[in-house]
C-alpha positions in Angstrom: 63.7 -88.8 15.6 63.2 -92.1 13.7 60.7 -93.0 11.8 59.4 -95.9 9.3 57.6 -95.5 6.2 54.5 -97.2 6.0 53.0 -95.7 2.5 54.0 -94.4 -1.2 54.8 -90.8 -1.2 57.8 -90.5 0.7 61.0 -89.3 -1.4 64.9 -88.2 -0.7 67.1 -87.0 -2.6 68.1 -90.7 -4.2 63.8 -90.9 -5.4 61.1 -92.9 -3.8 61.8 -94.3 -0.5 60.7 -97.8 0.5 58.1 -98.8 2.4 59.6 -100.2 5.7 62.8 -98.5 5.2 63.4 -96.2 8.6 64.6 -93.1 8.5 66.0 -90.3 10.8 64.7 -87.1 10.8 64.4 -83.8 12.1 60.9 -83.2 11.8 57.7 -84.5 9.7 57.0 -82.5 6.6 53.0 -82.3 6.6 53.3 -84.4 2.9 54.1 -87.1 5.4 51.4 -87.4 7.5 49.7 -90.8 7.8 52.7 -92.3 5.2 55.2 -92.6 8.6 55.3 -94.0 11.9 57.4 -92.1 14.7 59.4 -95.3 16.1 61.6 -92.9 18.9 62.0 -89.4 19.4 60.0 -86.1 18.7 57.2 -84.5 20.4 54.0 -86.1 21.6 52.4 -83.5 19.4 54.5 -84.8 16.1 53.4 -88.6 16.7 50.1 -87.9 16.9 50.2 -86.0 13.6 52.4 -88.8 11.6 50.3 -91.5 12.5 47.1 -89.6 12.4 43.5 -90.9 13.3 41.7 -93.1 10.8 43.1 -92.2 6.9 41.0 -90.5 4.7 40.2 -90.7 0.8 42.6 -93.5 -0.8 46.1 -94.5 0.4 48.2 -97.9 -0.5 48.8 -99.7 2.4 50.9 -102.7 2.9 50.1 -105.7 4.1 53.5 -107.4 4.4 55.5 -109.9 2.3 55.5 -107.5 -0.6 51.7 -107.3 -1.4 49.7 -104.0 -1.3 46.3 -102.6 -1.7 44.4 -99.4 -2.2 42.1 -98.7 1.1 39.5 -95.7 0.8 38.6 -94.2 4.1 40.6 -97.2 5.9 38.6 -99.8 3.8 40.2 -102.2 1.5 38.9 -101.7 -2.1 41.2 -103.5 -4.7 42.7 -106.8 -4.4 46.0 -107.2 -3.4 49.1 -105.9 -5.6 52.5 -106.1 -6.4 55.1 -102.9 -5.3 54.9 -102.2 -9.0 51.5 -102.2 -9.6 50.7 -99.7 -7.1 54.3 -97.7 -7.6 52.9 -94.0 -8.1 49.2 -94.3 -7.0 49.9 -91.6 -4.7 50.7 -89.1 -7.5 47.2 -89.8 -9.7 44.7 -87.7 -9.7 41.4 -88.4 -8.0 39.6 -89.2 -11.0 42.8 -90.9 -12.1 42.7 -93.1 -9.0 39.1 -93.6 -9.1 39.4 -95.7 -12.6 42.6 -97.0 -10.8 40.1 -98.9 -8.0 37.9 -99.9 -10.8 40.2 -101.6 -12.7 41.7 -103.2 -10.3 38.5 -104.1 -7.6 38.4 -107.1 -5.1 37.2 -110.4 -6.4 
């Protein structure tokens, strides 16, 4: 199956995969799970658990043309970043990510 990353997180054996970049794939690896899109193959049962319902807790999504920003429960809470500003968000801890958001909320 292919699918496209849509979040931080997602690693190979070269490091951190870009977001966008598609990939083929045997099956999802539950670390994936809301970071991926299926775009063709798999099961009905592995698409719904890659793209998941509404995310929970934080996540970096991307909002195209290279900027970013850190959503809580599918809210946006910072303003808008950089790939390099928000380059290993996904590793912090919570309370690590909590002073993340703080430093960095919307205007």
């Amino acid at each position: 199956m292919r699918v496209k990353v849509i979040a931080n997180g997602i690693y190979d054996h070269n490091g951190r995969v870009a977001i966008g970049a598609v990939l083929d794939v045997q099956s999802i690896p539950k670390g994936w799970a809301g970071k991926v899109i299926v775009l063709d193959g798999g099961e009905a049962e592995e698409k719904t658990f890659a793209t998941g319902q509404t995310p929970t807790g934080y996540q970096v999504k991307d909002k195209g043309r290279g900027w970013f920003v850190i959503t809580k429960d599918g809210e946006e809470v910072t303003k808008s970043m950089r790939d390099d500003d928000v380059e290993g968000f996904d590793e912090l801890t919570d309370e690590d990510k909590e002073a993340f958001v703080d430093l960095n909320k919307k205007d």
